[in-house]
C-alpha positions, 0 to 999 in steps of 0.5 A: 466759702460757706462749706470751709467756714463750717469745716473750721467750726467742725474742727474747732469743737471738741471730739466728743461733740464732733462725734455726736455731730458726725453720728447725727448726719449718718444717721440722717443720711442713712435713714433717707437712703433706708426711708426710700429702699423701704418704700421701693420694698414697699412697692415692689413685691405689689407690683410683682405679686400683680405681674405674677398673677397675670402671668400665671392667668396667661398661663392657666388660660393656654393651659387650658385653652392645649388641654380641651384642644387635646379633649383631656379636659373639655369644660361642662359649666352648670346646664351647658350644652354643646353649641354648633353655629352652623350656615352655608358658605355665604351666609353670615355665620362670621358675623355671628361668631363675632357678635357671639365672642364680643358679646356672649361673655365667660362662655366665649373662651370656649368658641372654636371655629371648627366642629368637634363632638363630645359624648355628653354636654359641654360648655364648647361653641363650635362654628362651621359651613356644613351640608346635609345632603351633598358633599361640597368644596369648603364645607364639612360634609353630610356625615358631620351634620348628621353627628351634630342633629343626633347630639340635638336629638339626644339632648346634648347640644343646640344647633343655631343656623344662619341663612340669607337670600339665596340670591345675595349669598350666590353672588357673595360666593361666586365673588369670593371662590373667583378672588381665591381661585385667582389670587389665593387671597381671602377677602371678607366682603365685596366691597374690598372687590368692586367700588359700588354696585355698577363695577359689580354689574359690570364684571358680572356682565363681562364674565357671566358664562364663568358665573354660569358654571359656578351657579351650576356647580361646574367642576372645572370652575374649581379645578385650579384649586380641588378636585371637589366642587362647590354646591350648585345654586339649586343644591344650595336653597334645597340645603338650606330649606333642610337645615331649617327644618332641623336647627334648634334655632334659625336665625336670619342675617337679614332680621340683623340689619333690622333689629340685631339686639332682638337677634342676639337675645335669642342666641343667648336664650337658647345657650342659656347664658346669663347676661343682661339683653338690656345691656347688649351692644350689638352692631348690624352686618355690614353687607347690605340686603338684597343687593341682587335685586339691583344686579338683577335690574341691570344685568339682563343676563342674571334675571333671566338666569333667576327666571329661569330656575326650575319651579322646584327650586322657586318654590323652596326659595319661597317657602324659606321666606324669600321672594324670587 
């Protein structure tokens, strides 16, 4: 009723004053239309000049990350050298990858799980298992380690080697080679294998003449998988006391648990990465140390295996700083 009265006032006016009337509401109309496309202009080439920068970000990054995996553009920043993260398998090299890729800042796009060479500096962090004196299954060999010590000699790259107690990387590595010879799965601790320690004594008591050959480095316990053998145990501890012997820095799983900020500071010393150690928020290894010494409680079988080590080996397990 109310729109038809006003309909009848319209027409009732004179066509010069309806035109000014009409003329007014287009005008309004339209500028209420124009008011909110001129605001969606306003905002839309903000938030597509901030998508096309992340975009062209993503870009670079891939473009990048292709052109050094290629070795057509391998990054040099300021008094960078190569870094190789070196250890035995077993020992908590993972860990460390991960502590350095949260927490080693820019220098972290250039890690690389894998070992490469470079015929002068670079800013790249390359990760590997390597041995120095004996071939072994999963573990880069003696020619790639001694690549990587002439480039430290040179003064081109830093070597940063973990280790831990023989004793406990033994154990972790019969576990996981068994798992993966079995099951082909790959698993990151032995916690995802046995419930606690008594399931872990168990299995070691019930499958110890298996675990014996492993130890030994006995080809048919890999024979499922590869025709290469795994290190035996003595061959393990002479290769460890060899890396410390000539990294630039050793480093202890172990001394993590302790104090992991106080570790970590001396990989970014020794990469010379500018960061804060203040402000480091480093987490301890979640394995636990020296779990064998429980094992060797309650397995008989396994501490008459460690009492039984020749005394070469007792002694270099000794001079690494452990006790037997």
């Amino acid at each position: 009723m109310q729109v038809h009265q006003k309909l009848i006032r319209f027409a009732r006016k004179p066509p010069r004053e309806q035109l000014k009337v009409a003329r007014y509401h287009l005008i309004e109309r339209g500028w209420k239309v124009f008011r909110k496309q001129f605001e969606q202009l306003k905002i839309a080439p903000y938030h597509l000049i901030k998508r096309g920068r992340k975009v062209f970000r993503e870009q670079l990054k891939v473009a990048r990350y292709h052109l050094i995996e290629k070795g057509w553009k391998v990054p040099h920043l300021g008094n960078d050298r190569t870094a190789y993260i070196i250890g035995l398998f077993g020992t908590g090299r993972n860990y460390i990858n991960l502590m350095i890729l949260y927490n080693i800042g820019e220098r972290a796009e250039y890690f690389r799980n894998c070992i490469r060479f470079h015929p002068g500096p670079t800013s790249m962090i390359y990760s590997g298992h390597a041995t120095m004196k004996y071939d072994s299954y999963l573990q880069w060999g003696p020619a790639t380690t001694s690549r990587i010590l002439a480039a430290v000699r040179s003064g081109v790259a830093n070597s940063i080697f973990v280790y831990r107690h023989p004793f406990d990387s033994l154990l972790t590595n019969w576990i996981w080679l068994r798992t993966y010879n079995r099951d082909s799965s790959m698993i990151s601790g032995i916690s995802q294998v046995y419930k606690d320690t008594d399931d872990l004594c168990a299995d070691l008591e019930q499958n110890f003449l298996e675990f014996k050959a492993f130890a030994e480095g006995d080809p048919a316990f890999f024979a499922p998988v590869s025709d290469r053998r795994f290190l035996s145990f003595p061959e393990f501890v002479e290769e460890t006391e060899l890396h410390l012997q000539s990294a630039t820095l050793t480093l202890r799983l172990e001394d993590f648990m302790i104090d992991p900020c106080k570790e970590f500071s001396k990989i970014v010393e020794v990469m010379s990465v500018d960061l804060d150690s203040s402000r480091l928020c480093i987490a301890p290894p979640q394995t636990k140390p020296y779990r064998y010494l429980a094992v060797k409680e309650r397995v008989p079988r396994f501490r008459n295996f460690i009492n039984g080590l020749n005394a070469e080996t007792k002694r270099r397990i000794e001079k690494i700083g452990y006790r037997v």
